[in-house]
The first five atom37 places (N, CA, C, CB, O) and aatype in JSON, in Angstrom:
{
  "aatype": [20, 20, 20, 20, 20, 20, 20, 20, 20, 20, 20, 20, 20, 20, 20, 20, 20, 20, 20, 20, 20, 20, 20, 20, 20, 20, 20, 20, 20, 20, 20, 20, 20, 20, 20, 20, 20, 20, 20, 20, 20, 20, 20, 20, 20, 20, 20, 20, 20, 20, 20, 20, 20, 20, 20, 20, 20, 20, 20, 20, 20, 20, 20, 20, 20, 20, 20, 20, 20, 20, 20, 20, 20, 20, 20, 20, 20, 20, 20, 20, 20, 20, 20, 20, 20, 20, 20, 20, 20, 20, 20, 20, 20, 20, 20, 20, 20, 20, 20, 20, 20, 20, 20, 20, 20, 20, 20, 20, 20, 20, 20, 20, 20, 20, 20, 20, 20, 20, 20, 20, 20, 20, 20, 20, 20, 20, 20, 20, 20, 20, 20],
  "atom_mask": [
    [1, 1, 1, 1, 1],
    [1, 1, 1, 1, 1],
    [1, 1, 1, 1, 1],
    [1, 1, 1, 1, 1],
    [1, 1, 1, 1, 1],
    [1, 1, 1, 1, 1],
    [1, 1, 1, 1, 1],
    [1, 1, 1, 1, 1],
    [1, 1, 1, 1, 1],
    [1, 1, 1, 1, 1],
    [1, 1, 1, 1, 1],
    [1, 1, 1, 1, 1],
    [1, 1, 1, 1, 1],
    [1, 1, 1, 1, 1],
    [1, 1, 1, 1, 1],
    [1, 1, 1, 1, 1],
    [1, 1, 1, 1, 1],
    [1, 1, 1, 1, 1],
    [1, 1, 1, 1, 1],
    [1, 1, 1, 1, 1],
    [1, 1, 1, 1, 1],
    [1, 1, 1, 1, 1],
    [1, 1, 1, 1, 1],
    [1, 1, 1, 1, 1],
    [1, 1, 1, 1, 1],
    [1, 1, 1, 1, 1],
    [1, 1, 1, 1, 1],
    [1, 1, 1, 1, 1],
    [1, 1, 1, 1, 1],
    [1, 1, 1, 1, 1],
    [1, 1, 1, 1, 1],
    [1, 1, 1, 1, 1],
    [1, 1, 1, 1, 1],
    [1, 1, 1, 1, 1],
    [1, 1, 1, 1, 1],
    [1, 1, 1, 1, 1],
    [1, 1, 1, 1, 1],
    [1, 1, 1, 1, 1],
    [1, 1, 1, 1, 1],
    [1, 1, 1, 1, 1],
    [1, 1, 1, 1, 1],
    [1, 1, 1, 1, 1],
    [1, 1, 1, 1, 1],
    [1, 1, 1, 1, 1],
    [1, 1, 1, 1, 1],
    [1, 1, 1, 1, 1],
    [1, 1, 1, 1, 1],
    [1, 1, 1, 1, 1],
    [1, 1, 1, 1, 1],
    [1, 1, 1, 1, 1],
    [1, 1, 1, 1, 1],
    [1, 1, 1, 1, 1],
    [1, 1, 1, 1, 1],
    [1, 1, 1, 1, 1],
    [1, 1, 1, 1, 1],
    [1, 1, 1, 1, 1],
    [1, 1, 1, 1, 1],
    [1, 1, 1, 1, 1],
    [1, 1, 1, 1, 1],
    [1, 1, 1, 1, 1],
    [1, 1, 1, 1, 1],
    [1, 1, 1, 1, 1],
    [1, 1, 1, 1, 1],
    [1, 1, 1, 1, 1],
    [1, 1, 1, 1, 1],
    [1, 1, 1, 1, 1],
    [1, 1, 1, 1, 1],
    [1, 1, 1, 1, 1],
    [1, 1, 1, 1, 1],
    [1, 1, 1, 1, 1],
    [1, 1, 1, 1, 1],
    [1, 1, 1, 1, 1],
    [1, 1, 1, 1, 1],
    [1, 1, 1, 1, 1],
    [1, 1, 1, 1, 1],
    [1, 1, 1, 1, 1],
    [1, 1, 1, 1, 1],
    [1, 1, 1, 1, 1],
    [1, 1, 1, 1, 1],
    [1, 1, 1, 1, 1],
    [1, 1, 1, 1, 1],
    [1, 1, 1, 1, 1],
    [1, 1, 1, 1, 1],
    [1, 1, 1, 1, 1],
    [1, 1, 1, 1, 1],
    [1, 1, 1, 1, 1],
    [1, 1, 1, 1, 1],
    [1, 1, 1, 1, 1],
    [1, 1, 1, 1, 1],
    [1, 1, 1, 1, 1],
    [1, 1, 1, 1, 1],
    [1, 1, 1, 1, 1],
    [1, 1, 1, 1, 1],
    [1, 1, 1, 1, 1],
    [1, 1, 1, 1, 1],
    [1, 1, 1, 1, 1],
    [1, 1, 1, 1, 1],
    [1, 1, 1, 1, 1],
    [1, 1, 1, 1, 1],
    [1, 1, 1, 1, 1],
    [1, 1, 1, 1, 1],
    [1, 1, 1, 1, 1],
    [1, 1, 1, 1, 1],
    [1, 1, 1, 1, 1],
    [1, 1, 1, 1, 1],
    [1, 1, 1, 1, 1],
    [1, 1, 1, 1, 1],
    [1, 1, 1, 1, 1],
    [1, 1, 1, 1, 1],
    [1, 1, 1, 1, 1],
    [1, 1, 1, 1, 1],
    [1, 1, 1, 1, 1],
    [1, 1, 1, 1, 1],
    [1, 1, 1, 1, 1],
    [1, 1, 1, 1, 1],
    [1, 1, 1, 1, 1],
    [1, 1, 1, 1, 1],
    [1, 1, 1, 1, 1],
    [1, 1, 1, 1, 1],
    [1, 1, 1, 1, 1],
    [1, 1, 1, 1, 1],
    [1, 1, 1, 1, 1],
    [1, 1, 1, 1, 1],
    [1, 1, 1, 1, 1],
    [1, 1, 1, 1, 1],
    [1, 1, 1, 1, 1],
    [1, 1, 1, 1, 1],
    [1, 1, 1, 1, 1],
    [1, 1, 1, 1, 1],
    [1, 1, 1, 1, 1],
    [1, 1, 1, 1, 1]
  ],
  "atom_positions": [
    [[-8.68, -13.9, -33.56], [-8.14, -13.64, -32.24], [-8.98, -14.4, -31.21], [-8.11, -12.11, -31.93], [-10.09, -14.86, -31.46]],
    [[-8.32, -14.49, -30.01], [-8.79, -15.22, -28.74], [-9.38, -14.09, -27.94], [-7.56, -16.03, -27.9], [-9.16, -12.91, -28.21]],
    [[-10.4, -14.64, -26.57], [-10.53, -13.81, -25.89], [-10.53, -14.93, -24.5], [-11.71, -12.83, -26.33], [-11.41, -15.79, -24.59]],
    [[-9.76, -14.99, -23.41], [-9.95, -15.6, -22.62], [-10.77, -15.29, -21.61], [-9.11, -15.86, -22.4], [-10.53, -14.15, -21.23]],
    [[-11.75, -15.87, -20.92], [-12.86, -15.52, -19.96], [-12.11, -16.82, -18.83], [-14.85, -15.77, -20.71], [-11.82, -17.98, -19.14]],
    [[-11.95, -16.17, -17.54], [-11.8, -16.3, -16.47], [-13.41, -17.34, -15.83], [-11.44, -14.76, -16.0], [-14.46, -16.72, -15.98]],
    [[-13.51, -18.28, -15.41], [-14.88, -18.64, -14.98], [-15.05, -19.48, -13.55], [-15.5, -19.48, -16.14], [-14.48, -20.57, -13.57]],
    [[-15.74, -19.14, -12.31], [-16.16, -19.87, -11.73], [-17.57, -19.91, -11.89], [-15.73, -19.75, -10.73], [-18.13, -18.97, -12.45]],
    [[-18.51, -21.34, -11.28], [-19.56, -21.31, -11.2], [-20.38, -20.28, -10.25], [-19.68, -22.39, -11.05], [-20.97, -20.88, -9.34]],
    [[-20.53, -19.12, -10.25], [-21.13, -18.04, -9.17], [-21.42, -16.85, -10.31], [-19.85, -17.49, -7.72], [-21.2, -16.91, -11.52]],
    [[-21.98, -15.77, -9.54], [-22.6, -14.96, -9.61], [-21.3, -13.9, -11.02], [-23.03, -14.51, -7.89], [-21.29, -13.28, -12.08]],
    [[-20.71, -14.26, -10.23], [-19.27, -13.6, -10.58], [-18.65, -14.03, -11.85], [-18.21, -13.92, -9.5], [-17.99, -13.41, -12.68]],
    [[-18.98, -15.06, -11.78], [-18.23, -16.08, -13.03], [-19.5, -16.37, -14.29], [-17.66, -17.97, -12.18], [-19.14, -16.86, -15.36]],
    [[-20.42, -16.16, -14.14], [-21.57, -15.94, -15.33], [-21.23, -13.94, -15.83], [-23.72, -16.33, -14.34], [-21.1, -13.58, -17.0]],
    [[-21.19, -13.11, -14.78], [-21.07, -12.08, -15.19], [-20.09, -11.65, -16.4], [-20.9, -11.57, -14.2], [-20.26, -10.96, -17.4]],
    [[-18.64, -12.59, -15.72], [-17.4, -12.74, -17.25], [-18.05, -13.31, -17.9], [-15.89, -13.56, -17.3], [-18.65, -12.54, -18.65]],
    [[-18.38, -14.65, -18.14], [-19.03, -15.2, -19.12], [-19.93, -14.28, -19.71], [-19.64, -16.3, -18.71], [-19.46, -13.66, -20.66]],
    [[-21.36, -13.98, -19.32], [-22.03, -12.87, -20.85], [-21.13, -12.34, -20.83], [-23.38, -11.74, -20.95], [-20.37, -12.99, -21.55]],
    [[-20.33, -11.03, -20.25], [-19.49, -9.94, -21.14], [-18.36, -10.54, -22.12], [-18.69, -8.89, -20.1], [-17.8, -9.93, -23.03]],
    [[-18.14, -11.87, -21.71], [-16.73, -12.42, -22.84], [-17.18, -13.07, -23.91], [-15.59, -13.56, -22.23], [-16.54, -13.24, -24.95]],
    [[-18.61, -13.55, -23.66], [-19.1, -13.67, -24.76], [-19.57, -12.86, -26.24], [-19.74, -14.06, -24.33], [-19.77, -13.13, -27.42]],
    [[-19.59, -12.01, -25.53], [-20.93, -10.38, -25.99], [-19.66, -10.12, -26.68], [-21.79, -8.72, -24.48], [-19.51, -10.58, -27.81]],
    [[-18.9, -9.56, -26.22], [-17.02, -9.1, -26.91], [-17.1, -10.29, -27.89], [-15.17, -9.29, -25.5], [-17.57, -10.1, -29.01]],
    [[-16.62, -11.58, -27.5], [-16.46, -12.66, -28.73], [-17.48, -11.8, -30.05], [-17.26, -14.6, -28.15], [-17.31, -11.25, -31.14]],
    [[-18.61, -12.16, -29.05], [-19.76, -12.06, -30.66], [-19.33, -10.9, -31.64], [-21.67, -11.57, -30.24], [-19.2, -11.04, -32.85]],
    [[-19.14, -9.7, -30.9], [-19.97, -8.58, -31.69], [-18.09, -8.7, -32.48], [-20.9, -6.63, -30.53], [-18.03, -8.36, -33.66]],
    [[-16.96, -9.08, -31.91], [-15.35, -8.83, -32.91], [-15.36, -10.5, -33.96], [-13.31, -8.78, -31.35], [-14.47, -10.92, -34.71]],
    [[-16.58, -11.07, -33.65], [-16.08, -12.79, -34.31], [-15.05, -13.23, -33.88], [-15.74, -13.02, -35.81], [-14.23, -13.57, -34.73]],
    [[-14.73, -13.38, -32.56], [-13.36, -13.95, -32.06], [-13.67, -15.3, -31.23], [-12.53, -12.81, -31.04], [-14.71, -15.2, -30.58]],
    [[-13.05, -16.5, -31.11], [-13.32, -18.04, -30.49], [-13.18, -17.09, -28.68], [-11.58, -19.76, -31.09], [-12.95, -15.91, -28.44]],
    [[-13.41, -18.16, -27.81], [-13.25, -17.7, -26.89], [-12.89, -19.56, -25.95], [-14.62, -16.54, -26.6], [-13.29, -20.71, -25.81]],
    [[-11.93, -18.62, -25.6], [-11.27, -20.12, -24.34], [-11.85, -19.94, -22.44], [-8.78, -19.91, -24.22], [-11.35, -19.37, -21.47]],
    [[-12.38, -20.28, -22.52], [-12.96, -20.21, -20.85], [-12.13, -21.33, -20.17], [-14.85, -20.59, -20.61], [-11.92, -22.51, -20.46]],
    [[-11.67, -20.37, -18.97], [-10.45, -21.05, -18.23], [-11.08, -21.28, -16.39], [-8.78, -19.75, -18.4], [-10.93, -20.49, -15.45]],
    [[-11.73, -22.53, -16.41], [-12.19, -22.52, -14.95], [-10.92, -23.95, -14.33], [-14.38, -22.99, -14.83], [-10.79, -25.11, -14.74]],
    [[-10.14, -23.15, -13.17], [-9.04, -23.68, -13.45], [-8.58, -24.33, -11.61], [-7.99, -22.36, -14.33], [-8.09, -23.72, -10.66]],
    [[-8.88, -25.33, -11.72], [-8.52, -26.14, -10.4], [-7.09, -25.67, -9.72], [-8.42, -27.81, -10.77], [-6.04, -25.61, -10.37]],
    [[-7.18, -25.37, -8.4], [-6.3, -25.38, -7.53], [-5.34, -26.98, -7.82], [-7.13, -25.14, -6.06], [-5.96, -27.96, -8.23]],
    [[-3.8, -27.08, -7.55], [-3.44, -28.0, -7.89], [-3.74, -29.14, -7.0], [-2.37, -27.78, -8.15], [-4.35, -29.06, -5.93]],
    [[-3.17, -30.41, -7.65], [-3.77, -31.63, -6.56], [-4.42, -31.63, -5.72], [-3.16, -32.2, -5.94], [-4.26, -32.17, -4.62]],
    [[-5.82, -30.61, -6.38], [-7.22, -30.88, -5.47], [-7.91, -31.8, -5.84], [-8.19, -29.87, -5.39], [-8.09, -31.86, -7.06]],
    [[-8.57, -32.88, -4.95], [-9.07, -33.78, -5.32], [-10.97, -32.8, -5.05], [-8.4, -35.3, -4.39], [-11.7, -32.65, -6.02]],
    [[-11.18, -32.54, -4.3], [-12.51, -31.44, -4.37], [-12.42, -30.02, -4.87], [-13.05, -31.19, -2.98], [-11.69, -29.41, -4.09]],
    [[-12.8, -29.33, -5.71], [-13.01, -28.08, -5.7], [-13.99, -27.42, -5.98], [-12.4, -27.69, -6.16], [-14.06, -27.2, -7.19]],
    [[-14.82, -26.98, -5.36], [-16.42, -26.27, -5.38], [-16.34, -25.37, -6.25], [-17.03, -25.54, -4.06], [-17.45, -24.95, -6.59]],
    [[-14.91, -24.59, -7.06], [-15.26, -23.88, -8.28], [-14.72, -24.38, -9.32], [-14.96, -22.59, -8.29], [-14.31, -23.67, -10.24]],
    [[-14.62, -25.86, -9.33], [-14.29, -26.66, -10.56], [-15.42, -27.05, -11.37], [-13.59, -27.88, -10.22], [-16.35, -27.44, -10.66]],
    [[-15.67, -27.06, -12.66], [-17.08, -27.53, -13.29], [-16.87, -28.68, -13.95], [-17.75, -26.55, -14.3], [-16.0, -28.82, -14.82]],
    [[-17.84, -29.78, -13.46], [-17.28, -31.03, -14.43], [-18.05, -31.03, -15.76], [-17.52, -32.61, -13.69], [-19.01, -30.28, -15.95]],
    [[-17.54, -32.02, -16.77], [-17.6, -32.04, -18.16], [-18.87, -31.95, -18.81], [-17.02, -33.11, -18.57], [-18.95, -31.76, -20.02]],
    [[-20.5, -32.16, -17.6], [-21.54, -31.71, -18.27], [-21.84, -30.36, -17.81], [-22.62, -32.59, -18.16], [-23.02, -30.06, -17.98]],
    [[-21.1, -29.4, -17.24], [-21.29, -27.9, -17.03], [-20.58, -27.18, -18.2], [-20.66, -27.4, -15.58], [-20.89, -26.13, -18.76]],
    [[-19.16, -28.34, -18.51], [-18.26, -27.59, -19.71], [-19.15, -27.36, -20.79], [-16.96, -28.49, -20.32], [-19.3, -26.33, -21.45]],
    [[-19.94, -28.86, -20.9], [-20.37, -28.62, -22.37], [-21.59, -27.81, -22.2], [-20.67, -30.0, -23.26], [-21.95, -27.2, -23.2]],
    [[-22.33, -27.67, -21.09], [-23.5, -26.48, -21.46], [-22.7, -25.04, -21.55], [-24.84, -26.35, -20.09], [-23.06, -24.33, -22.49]],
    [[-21.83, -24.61, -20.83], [-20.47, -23.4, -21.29], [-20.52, -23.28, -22.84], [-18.62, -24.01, -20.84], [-20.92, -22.36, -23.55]],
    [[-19.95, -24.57, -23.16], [-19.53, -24.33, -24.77], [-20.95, -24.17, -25.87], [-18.5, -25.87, -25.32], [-20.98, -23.71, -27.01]],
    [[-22.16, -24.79, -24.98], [-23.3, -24.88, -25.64], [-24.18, -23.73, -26.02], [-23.93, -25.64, -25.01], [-24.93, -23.6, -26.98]],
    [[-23.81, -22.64, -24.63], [-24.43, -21.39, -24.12], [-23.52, -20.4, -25.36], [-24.08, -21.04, -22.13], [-24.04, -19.8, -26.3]],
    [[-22.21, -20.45, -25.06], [-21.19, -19.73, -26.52], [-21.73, -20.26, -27.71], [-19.38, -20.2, -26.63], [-22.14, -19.4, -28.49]],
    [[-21.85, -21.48, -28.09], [-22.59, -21.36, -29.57], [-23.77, -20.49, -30.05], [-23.08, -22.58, -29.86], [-23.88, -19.93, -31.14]],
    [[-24.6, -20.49, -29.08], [-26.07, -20.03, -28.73], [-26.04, -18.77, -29.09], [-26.56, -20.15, -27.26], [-26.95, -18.21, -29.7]],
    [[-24.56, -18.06, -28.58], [-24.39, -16.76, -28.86], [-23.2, -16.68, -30.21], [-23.93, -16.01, -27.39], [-22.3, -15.85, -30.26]],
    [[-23.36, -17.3, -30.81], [-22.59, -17.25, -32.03], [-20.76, -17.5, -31.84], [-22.98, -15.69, -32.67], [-20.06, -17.09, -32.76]],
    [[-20.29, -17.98, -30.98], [-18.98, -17.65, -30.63], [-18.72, -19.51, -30.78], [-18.73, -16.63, -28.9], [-19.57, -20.39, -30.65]],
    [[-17.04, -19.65, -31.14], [-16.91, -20.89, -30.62], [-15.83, -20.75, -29.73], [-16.73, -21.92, -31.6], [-14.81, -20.07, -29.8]],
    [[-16.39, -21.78, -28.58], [-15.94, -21.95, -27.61], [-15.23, -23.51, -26.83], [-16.88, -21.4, -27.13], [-15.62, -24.63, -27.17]],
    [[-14.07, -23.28, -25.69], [-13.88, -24.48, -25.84], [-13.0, -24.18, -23.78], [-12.83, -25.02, -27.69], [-12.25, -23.22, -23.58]],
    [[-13.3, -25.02, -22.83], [-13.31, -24.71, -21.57], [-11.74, -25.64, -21.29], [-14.89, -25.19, -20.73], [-11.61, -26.81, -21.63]],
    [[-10.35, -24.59, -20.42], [-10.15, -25.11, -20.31], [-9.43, -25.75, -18.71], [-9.98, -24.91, -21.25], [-8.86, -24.83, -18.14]],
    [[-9.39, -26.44, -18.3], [-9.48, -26.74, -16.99], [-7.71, -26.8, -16.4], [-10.43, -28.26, -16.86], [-7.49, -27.51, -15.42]],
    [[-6.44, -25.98, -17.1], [-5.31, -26.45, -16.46], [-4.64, -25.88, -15.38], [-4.52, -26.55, -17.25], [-4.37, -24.68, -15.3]],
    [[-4.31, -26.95, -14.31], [-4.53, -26.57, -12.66], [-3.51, -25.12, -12.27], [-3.9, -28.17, -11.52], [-2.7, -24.67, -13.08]],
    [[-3.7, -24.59, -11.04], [-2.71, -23.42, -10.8], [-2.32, -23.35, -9.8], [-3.04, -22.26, -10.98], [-2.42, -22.27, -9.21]],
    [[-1.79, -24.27, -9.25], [-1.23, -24.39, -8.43], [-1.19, -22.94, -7.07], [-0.14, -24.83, -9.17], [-1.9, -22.18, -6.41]],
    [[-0.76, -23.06, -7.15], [-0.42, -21.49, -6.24], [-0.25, -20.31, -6.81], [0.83, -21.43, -5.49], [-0.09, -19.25, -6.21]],
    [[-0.27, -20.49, -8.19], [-0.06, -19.06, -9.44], [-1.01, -19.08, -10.15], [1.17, -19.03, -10.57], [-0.94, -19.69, -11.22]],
    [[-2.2, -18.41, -9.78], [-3.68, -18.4, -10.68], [-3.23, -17.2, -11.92], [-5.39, -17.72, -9.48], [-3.73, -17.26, -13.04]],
    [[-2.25, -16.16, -11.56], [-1.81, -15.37, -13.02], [-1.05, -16.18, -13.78], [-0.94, -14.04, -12.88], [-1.26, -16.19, -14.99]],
    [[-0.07, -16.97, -13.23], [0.91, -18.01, -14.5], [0.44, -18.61, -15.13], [1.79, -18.98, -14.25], [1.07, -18.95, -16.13]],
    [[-1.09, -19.19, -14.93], [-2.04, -19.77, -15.41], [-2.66, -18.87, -16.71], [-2.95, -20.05, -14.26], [-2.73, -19.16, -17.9]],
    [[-3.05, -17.74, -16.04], [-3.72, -16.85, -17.0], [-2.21, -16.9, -18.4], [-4.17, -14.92, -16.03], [-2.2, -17.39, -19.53]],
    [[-1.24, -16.24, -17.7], [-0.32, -15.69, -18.5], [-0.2, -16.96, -19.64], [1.1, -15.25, -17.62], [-0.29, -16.56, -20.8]],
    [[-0.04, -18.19, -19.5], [0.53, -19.47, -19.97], [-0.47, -19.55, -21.17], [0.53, -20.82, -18.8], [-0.26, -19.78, -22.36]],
    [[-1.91, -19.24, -20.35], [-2.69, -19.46, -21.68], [-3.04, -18.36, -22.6], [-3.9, -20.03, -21.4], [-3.38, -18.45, -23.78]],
    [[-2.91, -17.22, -21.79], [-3.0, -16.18, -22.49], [-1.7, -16.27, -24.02], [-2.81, -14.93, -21.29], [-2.15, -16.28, -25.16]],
    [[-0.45, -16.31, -23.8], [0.53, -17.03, -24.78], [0.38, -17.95, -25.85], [1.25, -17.64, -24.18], [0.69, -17.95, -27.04]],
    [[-0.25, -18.83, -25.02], [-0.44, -20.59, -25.59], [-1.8, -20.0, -27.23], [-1.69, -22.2, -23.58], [-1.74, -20.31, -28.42]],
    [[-2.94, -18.97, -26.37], [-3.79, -18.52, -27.85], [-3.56, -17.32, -28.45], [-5.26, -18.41, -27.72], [-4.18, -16.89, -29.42]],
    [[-2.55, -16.72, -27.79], [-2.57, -15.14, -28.22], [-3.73, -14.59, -28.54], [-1.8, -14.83, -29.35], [-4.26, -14.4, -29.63]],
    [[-4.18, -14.26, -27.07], [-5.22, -14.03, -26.63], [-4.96, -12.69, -26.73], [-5.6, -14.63, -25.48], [-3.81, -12.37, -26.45]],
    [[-5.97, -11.54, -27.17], [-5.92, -10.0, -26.97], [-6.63, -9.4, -25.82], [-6.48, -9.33, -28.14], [-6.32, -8.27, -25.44]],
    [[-7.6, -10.12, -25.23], [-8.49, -9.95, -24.29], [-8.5, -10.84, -22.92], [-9.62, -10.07, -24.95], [-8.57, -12.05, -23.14]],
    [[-8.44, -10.52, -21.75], [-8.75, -11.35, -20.67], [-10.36, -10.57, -20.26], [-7.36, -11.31, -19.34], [-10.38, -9.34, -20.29]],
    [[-11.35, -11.14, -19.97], [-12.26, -11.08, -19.2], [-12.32, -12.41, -18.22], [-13.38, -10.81, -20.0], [-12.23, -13.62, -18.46]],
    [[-12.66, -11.13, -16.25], [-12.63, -11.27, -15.22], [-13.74, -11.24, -14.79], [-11.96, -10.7, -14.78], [-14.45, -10.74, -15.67]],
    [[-14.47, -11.55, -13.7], [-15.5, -11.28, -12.86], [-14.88, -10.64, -11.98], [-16.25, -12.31, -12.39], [-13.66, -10.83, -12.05]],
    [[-15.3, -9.74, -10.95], [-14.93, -9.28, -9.49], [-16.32, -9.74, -8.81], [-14.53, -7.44, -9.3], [-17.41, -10.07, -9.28]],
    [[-15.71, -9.58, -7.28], [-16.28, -10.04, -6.35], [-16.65, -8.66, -5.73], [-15.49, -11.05, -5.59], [-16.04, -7.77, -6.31]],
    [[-17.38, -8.26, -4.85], [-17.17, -6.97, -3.72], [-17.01, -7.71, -2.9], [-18.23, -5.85, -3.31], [-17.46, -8.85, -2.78]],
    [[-16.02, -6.83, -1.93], [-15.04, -7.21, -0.71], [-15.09, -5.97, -0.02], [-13.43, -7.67, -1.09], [-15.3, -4.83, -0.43]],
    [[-14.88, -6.4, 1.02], [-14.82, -5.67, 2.26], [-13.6, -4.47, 2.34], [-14.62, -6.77, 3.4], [-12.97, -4.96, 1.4]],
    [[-12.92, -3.49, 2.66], [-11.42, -2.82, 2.53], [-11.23, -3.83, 3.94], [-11.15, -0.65, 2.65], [-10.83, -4.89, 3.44]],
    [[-11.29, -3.99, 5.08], [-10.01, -5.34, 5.59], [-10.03, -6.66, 4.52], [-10.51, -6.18, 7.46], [-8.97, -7.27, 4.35]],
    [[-11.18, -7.04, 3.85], [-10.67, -8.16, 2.93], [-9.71, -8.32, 2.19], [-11.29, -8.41, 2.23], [-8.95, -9.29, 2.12]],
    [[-9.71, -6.73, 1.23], [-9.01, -6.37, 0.44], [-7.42, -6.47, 1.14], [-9.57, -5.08, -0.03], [-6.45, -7.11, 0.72]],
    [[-7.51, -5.6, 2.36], [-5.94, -5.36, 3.54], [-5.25, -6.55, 3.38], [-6.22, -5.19, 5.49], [-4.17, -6.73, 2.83]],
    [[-6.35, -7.71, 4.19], [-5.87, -8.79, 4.46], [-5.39, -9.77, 3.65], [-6.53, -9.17, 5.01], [-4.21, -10.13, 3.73]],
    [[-6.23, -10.29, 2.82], [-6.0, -11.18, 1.87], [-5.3, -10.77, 0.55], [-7.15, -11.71, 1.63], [-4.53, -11.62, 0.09]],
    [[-5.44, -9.59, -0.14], [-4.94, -9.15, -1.73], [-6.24, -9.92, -2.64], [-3.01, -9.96, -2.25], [-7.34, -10.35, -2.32]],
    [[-5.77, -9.86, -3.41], [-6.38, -9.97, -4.37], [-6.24, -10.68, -5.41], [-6.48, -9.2, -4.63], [-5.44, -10.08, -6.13]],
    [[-6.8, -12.29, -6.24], [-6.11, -12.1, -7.31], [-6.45, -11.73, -8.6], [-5.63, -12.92, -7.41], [-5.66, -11.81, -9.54]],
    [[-7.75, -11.27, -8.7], [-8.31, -10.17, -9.68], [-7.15, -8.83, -9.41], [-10.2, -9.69, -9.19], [-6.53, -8.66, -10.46]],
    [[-6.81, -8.07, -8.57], [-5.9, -7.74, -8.58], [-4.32, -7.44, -9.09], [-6.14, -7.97, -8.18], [-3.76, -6.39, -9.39]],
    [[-3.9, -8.71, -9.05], [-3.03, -9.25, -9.71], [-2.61, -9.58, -11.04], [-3.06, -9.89, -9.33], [-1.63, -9.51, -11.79]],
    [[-3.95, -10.02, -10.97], [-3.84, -10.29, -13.07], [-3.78, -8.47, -13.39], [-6.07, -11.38, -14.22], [-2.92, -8.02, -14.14]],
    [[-4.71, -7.65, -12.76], [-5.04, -6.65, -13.5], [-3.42, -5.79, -13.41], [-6.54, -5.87, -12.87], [-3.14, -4.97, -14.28]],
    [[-2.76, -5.99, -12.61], [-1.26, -5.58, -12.35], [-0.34, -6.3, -13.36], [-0.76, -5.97, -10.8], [0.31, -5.64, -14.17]],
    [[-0.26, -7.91, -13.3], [0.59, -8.48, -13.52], [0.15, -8.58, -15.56], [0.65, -9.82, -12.33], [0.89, -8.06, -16.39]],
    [[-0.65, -9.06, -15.8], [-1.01, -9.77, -17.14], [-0.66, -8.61, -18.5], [-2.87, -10.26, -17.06], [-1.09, -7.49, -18.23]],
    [[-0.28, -8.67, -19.26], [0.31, -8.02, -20.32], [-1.06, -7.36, -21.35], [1.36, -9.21, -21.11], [-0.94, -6.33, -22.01]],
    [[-2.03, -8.02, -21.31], [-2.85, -7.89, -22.67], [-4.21, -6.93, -21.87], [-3.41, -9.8, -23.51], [-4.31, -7.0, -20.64]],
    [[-4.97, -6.25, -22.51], [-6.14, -5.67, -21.87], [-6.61, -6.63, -20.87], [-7.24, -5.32, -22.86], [-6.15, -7.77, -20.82]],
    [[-7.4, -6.25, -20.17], [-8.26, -6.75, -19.28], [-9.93, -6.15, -18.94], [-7.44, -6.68, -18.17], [-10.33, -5.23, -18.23]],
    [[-10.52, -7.01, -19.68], [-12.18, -6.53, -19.37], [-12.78, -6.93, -17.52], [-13.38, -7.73, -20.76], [-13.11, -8.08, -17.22]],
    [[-12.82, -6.0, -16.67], [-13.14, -6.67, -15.46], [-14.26, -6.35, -14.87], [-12.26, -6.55, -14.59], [-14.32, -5.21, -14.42]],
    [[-15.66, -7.42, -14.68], [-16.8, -7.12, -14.56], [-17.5, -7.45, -13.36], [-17.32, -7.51, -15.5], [-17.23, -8.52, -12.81]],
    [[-18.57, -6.48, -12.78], [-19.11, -7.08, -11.57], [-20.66, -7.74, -11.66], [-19.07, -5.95, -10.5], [-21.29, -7.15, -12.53]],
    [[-21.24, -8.53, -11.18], [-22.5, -9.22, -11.84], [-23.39, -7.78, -11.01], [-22.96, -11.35, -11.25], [-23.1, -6.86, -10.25]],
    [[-24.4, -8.22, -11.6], [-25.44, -6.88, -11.19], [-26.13, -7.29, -10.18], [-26.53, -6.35, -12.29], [-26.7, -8.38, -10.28]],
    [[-26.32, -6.14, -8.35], [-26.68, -6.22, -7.54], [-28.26, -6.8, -7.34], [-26.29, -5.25, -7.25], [-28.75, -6.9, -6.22]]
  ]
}
């Protein structure tokens, strides 16, 4: 089985990473890490280029898991993204990072940790990095 881990480079996005790893290890399951560009962005500050992928995939070996990062864009649907790949590995697991937010953040903007945890079909592991 798959376990997909959600990843930006932050506080937030290492927190999914160990817990999706730790899950990989202890069930022996591959794990797909999905750090996933806004569409036809030519900059994105939570995009990781190909020597961050491979320390990702380097850090999952380390912990016994194989791993493999994958970068496909989401346009304006960061869950269709999830959902597409979640399908594409038949994945049993999504692990998330959360952020803390403000309640007007939450009002204002939504959420799309949120969303997946509403919208996405398969469990969802959702973690906060430690204060």
């Amino acid at each position: 089985m798959t376990i997909v881990i959600g990843y930006v480079p932050s506080a937030v996005g290492e927190a999914a990473l160990e817990a999706g790893l730790a899950e990989a290890a202890a069930h022996g399951e591959d794990v797909v890490i999905l750090n996933s560009p806004r569409r036809r962005s030519t900059v994105d500050v939570e995009l990781i280029d190909e020597t961050a992928a491979d320390e990702l995939v380097a850090r999952a070996e380390q912990a016994g898991v194989t791993a493999r990062v994958d970068h496909a864009d989401h346009g304006d649907d960061l869950v269709e993204t999830f959902r597409a790949l979640v399908a594409a590995t038949s994945a049993r697991l999504v692990v998330i990072g959360l952020r803390r937010r403000s309640p007007v953040g939450k009002l204002v903007t939504g959420s799309d940790a949120q969303r997946l945890l509403l919208d996405l079909d398969v469990p969802i592991l959702a973690v906060k990095p430690a204060s």
